[in-house]
FIDOLO-970719 format. One record per residue (C-alpha): x, y, z. Coordinates in steps of 0.05 Angstrom, whole numbers. Example, Ala and Ser with C-alpha at 12.3 -4.5 7.8 and 13.67 -1.06 7.14 Angstrom:
// residues 2
(rec (246, -90, 156)),
(rec (273, -21, 143)),
***
This chain:
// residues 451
(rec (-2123, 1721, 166)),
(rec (-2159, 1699, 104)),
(rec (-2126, 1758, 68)),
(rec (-2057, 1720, 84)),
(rec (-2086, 1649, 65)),
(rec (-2100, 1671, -9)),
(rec (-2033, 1705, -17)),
(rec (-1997, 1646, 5)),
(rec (-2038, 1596, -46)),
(rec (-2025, 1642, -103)),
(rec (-1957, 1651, -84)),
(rec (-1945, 1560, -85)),
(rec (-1994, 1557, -145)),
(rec (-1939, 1610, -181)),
(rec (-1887, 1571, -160)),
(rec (-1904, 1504, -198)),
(rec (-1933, 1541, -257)),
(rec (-1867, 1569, -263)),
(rec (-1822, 1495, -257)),
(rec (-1865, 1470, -300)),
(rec (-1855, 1518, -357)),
(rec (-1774, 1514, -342)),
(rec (-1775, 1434, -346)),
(rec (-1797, 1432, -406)),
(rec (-1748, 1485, -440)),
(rec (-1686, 1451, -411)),
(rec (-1655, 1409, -473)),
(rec (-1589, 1419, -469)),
(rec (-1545, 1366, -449)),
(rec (-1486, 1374, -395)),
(rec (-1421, 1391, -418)),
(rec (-1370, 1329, -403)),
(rec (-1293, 1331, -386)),
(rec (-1239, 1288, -415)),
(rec (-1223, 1222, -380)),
(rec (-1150, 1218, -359)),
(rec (-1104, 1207, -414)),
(rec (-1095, 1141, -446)),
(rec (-1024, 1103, -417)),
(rec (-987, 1041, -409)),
(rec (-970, 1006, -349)),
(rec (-925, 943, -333)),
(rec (-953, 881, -303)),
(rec (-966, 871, -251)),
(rec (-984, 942, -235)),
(rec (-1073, 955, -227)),
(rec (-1102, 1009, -284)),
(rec (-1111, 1065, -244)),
(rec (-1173, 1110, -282)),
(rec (-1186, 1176, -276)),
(rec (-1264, 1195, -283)),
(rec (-1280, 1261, -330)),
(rec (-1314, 1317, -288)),
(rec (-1374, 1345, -320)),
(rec (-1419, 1410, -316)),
(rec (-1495, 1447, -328)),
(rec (-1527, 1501, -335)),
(rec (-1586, 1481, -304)),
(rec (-1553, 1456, -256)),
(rec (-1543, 1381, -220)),
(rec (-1500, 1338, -261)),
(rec (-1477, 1255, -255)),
(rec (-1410, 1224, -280)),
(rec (-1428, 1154, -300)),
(rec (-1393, 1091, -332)),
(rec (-1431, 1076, -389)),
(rec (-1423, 1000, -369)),
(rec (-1364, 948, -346)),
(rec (-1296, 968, -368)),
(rec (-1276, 931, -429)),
(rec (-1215, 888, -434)),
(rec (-1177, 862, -507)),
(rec (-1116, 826, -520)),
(rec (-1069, 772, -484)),
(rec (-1038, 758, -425)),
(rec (-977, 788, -439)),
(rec (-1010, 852, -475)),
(rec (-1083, 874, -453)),
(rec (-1126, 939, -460)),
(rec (-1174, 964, -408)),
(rec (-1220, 1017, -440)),
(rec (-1269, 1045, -389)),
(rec (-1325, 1095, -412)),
(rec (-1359, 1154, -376)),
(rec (-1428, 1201, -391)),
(rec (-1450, 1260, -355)),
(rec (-1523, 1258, -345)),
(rec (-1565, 1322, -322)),
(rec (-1625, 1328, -284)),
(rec (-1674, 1336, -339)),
(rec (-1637, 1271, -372)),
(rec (-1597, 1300, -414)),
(rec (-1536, 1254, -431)),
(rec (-1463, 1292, -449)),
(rec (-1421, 1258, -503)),
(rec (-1381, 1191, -479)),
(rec (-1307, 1199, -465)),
(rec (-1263, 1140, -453)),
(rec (-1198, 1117, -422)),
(rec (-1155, 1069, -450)),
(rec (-1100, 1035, -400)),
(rec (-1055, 989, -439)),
(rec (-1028, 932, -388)),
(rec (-964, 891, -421)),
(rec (-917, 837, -376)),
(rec (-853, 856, -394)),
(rec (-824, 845, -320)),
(rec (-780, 788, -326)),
(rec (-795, 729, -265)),
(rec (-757, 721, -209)),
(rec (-708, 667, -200)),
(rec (-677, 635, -129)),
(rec (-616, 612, -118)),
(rec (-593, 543, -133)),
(rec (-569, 493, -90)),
(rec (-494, 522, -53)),
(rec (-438, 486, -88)),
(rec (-406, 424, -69)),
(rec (-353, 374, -75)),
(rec (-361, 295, -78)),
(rec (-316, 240, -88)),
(rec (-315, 198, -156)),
(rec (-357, 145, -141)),
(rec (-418, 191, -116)),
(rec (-466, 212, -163)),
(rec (-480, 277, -189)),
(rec (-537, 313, -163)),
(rec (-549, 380, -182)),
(rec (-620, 426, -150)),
(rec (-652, 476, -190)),
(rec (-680, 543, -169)),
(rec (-745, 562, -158)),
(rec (-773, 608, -192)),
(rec (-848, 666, -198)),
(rec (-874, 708, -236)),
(rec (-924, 759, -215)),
(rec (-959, 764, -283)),
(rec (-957, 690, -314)),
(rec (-927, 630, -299)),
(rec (-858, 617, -307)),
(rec (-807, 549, -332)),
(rec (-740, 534, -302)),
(rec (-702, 507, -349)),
(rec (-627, 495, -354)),
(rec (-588, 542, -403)),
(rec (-543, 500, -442)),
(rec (-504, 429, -440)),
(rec (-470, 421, -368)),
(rec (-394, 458, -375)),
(rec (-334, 404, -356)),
(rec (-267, 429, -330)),
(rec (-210, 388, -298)),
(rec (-181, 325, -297)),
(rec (-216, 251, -280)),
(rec (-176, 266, -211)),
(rec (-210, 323, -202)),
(rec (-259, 362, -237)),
(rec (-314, 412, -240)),
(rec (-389, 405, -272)),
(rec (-426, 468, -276)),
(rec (-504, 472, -291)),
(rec (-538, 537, -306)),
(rec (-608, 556, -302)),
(rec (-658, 615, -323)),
(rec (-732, 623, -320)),
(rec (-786, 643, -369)),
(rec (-843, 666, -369)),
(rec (-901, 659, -412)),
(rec (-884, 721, -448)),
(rec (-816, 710, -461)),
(rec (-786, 756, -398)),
(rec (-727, 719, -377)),
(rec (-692, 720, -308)),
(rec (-623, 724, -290)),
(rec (-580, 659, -294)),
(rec (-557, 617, -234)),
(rec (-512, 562, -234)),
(rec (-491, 506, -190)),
(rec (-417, 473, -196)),
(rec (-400, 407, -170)),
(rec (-330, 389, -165)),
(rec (-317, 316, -168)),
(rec (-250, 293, -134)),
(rec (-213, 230, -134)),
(rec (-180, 222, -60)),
(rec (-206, 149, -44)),
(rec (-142, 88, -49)),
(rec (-155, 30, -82)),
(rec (-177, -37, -45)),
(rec (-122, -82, -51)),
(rec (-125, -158, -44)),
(rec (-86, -206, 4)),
(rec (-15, -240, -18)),
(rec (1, -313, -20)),
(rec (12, -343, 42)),
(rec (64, -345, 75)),
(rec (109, -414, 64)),
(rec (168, -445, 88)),
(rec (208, -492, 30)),
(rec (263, -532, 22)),
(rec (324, -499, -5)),
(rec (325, -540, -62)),
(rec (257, -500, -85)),
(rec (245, -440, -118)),
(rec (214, -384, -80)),
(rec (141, -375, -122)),
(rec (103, -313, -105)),
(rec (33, -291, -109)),
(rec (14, -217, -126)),
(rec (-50, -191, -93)),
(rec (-97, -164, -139)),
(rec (-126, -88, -133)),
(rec (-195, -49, -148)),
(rec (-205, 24, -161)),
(rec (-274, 42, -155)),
(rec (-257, 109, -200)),
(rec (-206, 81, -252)),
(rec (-149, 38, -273)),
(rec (-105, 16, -218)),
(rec (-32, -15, -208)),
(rec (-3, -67, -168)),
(rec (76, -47, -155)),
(rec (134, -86, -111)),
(rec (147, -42, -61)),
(rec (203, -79, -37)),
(rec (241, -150, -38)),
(rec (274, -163, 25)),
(rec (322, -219, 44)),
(rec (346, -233, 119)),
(rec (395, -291, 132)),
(rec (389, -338, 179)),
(rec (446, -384, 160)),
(rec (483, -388, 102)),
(rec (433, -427, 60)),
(rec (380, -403, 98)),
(rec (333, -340, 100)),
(rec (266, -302, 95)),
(rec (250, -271, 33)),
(rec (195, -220, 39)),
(rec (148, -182, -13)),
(rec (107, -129, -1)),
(rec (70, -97, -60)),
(rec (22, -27, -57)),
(rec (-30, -6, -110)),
(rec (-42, 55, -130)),
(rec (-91, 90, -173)),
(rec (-80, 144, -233)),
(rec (-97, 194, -181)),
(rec (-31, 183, -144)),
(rec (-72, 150, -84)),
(rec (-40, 91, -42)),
(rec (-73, 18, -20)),
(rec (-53, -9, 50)),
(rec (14, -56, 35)),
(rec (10, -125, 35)),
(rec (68, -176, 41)),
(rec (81, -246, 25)),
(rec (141, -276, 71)),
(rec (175, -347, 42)),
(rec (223, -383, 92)),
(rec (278, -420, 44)),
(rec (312, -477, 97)),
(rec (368, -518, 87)),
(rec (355, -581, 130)),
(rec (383, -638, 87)),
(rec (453, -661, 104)),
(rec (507, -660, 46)),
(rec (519, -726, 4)),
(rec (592, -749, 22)),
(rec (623, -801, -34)),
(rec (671, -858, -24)),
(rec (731, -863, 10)),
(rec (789, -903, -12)),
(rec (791, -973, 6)),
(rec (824, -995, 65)),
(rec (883, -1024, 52)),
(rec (956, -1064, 77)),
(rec (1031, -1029, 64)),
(rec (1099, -1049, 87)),
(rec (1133, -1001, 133)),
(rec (1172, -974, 82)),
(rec (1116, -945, 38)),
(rec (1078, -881, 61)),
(rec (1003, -889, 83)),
(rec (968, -858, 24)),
(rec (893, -833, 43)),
(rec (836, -823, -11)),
(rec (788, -761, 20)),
(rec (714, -768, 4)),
(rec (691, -720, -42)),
(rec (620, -686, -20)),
(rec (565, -643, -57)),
(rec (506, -605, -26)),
(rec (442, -585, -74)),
(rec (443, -509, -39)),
(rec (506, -493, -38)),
(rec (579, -506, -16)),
(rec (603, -560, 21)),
(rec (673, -570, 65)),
(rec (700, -645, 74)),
(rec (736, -647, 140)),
(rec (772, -693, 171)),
(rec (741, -722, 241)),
(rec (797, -755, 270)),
(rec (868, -782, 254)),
(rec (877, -848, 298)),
(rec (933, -898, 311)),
(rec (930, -963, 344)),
(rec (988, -1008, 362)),
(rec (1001, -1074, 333)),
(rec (1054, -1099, 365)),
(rec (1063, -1137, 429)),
(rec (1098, -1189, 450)),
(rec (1116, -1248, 395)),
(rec (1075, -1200, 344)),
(rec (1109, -1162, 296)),
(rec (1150, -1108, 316)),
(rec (1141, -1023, 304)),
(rec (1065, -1038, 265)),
(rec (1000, -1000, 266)),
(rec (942, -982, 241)),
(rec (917, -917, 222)),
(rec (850, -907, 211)),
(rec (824, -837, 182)),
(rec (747, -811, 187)),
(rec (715, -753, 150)),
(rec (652, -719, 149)),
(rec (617, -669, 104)),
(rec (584, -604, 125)),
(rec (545, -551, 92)),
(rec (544, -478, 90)),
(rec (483, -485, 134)),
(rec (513, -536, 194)),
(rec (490, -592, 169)),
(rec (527, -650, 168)),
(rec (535, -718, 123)),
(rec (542, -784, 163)),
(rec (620, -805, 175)),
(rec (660, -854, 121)),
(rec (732, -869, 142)),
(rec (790, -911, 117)),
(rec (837, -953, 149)),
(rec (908, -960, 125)),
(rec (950, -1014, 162)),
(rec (1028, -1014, 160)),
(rec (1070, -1076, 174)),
(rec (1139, -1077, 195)),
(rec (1164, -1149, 169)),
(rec (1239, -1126, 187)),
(rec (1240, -1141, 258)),
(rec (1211, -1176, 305)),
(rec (1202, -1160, 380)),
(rec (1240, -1212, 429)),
(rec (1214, -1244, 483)),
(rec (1258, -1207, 533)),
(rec (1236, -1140, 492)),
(rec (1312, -1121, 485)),
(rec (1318, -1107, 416)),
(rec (1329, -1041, 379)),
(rec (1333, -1046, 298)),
(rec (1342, -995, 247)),
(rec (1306, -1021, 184)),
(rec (1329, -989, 109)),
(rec (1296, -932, 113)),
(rec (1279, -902, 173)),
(rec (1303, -906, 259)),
(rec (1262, -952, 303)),
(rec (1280, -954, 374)),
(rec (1252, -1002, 419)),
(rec (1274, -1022, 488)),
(rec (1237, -1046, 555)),
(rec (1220, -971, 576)),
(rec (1199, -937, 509)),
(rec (1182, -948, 441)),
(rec (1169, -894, 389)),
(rec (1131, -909, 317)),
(rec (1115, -889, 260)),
(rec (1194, -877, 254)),
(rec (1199, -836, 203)),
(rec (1143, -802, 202)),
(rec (1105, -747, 168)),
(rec (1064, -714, 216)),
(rec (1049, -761, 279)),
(rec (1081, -809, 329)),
(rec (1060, -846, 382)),
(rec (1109, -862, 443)),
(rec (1098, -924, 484)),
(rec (1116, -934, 554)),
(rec (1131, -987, 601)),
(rec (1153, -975, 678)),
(rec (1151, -1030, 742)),
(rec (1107, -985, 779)),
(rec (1052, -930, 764)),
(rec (1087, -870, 759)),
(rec (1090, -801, 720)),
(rec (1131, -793, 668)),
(rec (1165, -723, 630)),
(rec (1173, -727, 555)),
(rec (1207, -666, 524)),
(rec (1213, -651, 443)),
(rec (1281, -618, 426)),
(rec (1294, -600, 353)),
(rec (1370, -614, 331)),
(rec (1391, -541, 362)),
(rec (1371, -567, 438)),
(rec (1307, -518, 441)),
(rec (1259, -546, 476)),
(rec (1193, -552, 429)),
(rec (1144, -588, 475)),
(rec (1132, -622, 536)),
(rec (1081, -673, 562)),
(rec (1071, -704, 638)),
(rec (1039, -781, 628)),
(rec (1020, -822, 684)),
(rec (1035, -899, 676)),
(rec (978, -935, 700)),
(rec (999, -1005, 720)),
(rec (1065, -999, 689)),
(rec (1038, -981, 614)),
(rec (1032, -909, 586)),
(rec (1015, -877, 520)),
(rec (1010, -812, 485)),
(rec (1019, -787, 413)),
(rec (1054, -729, 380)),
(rec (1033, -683, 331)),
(rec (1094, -655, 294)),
(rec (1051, -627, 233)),
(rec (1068, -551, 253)),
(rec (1148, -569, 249)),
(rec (1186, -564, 188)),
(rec (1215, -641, 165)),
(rec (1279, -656, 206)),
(rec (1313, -686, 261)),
(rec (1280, -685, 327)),
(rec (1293, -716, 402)),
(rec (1258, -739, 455)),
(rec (1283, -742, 512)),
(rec (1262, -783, 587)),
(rec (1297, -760, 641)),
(rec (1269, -806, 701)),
(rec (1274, -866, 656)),
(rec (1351, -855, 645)),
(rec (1338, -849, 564)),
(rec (1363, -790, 525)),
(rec (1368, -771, 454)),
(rec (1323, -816, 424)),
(rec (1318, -796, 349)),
(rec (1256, -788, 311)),
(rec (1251, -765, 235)),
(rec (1194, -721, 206)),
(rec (1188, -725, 132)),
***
């Protein structure tokens, strides 16, 4: 047992005397790999080293950065150098290799989209929204690329803005652009008309244009139309309706303006001739009225054509009196007040009798008178009036032959209380000879002259 002790001493005792004398004859340092190769890389991709392997001949070996990796340059070009040694167990260092990763931004940013387009009327404002825009590496501007481009017309036209980003090294992004298109579709505002107004005809029709606004541009008033509708002949409606519109072809609402012209004043009728006295044998000679209207033409017409009787007994025989009346009117119905002249006609040649049996033919023209009829104006130019006298009430039969025995007319009277009247118009006959006859008063062939 003790034998085995002592060999097992001087067996640890060799051991260490042996290390001992090896440690102190290793000097030779490890042998060191290259790093990976030196490279470039693009922001914003990470430096990716690779370590150098390293080996001795004495054996156990460390691959160590000599300190922190070391970084020159600028943000948009850098340099990342990191360093290695291999280190053996007796300290021993290897030589120092490096690796050099160059890091440069050359990636441009990226840029969103802008706003989708868009249209707007005119009197909107434009409003245009950028992009957005990163960049991975550095920051990055917006910023628009150019003046804004103009096409079209001030009815409608298109503004387009375009935009790019940069970065802080000068990458730039693609362009995006926004276009507005600006359209003029709105009508103008126009204003109100006159009022409407009703005037004499003696006026003028005066009418007031509206006035018009275009929010977008110059604007015009036009007359649409100009309508007249009659109501009577110097009477009527005139209407005006106007539109505006805009350079842009668009249309206001119409407004009209209606004016009611009315002819309500009476025409002006003048003098007509005096009244006056004439022997039998002169004609009745009548002076018309003349008339004027201030809106238009006037018509003189004659009322009424009547004849009285003069005569009776002891009074002057085959006289009357005529008396004439005339009015005015206008185209529009309205009418003057009346003026008439009376023309009276005295037959100085023969005088009735008390018995009323006498029948006379003065110079110039047949008067008949007896107890049962008399006829005057004898001649005549277009009217006589027949007198009768009967006993008894009765109805009487006149007929009106002309010289050839065709009967012409016929009239039924009724005598009241032994008296009965009733005139003839002869002013559709041609002048001549006419008769009248009364059968149930036993007269015939009583002779009347029409001039």
């Amino acid at each position: 047992m003790k034998k085995n002790l002592f060999y097992i001493f001087l067996f640890i005792a060799n051991f260490f005397a042996t290390k001992s004398f090896a440690q102190k004859i290793d000097s030779i340092p490890p042998i060191i790999g290259p790093a990976g190769a030196n490279a470039t890389i693009s922001c914003p991709s990470t430096p990716s080293f690779t370590a150098p392997t390293a080996s001795d001949a004495q054996g156990g070996v460390i691959v160590s950065t000599t300190g922190p990796d070391v970084t020159g340059g600028t943000a948009c070009k850098r340099a990342v150098t990191r360093t290695w040694v291999a280190v053996d167990s007796a300290g021993n260092h290897s030589a120092i290799v490096s690796q050099t990763i160059t890091i440069i931004d050359n990636t441009p940013p990226t840029i969103g989209n802008a706003r989708a387009d868009a249209t707007i009327e005119c009197t909107a404002s434009l409003s245009f929204t950028a992009p957005t825009a990163s960049d991975a590496c550095n920051g990055t501007t917006v910023s628009t690329v150019g003046p804004d481009v103009t096409i079209g017309t001030s009815c409608s036209r298109t503004v387009t803005r375009t935009w790019r980003a940069v970065d802080a090294c000068g990458n730039s992004s693609a362009t995006r652009s926004q276009t507005i298109t600006i359209r003029d579709s709105q009508a103008p505002t126009i204003g109100s008309a006159g009022a409407n107004a009703t005037i004499a005809c003696t006026a003028t029709p005066s009418f007031t244009a509206p006035s018009a606004f275009d929010a977008c541009g110059p604007v015009t008033v036009n007359i649409l139309s100009d309508v007249i509708v009659r109501i009577s002949a110097n009477s009527y409606t005139e209407t005006r309706t106007w539109g505006a519109i805009d350079a842009c072809s668009n249309h206001s609402a119409t407004v009209s303006q209606a004016i009611t012209v009315i002819d309500t004043q009476p025409p002006i009728i003048g003098q007509v001739g005096a009244d006056a006295t004439v022997e039998s044998s002169a004609t009745p000679l009548f002076t018309a009225p003349t008339a004027s209207d201030a809106c238009g033409p006037v018509t003189v017409n004659l009322l009424s054509d009547m004849i009285s009787d003069l005569t009776g007994v002891g009074a002057i025989a085959n006289s009357y009196r005529e008396t004439k009346t005339w009015d005015a009117v206008d185209a529009g119905g309205n009418h003057s007040g009346a003026v008439s002249q009376t023309i009276t006609v005295i037959d100085n040649g023969g005088i009735i009798q008390p018995d009323g049996n006498s029948a006379r033919r003065s110079a110039n023209r047949d008067e008949i008178t007896s107890t049962s009829i008399r006829v005057y104006p004898n001649p005549s130019y277009n009217k006589f009036r027949v007198d009768l006298f009967t006993k008894t009430a009765k109805p009487v039969q006149i007929d009106l032959y002309d010289q050839s025995g065709h009967l012409l007319q016929r009239k039924e009277i009724y005598c009241t209380a032994g008296t009965g009247s009733t005139l003839w118009d002869m002013s559709r006959y041609a002048a001549g000879v006419y008769f009248i006859k009364i059968e149930n008063l036993g007269l015939k062939n009583i002779k009347i002259i029409k001039q």
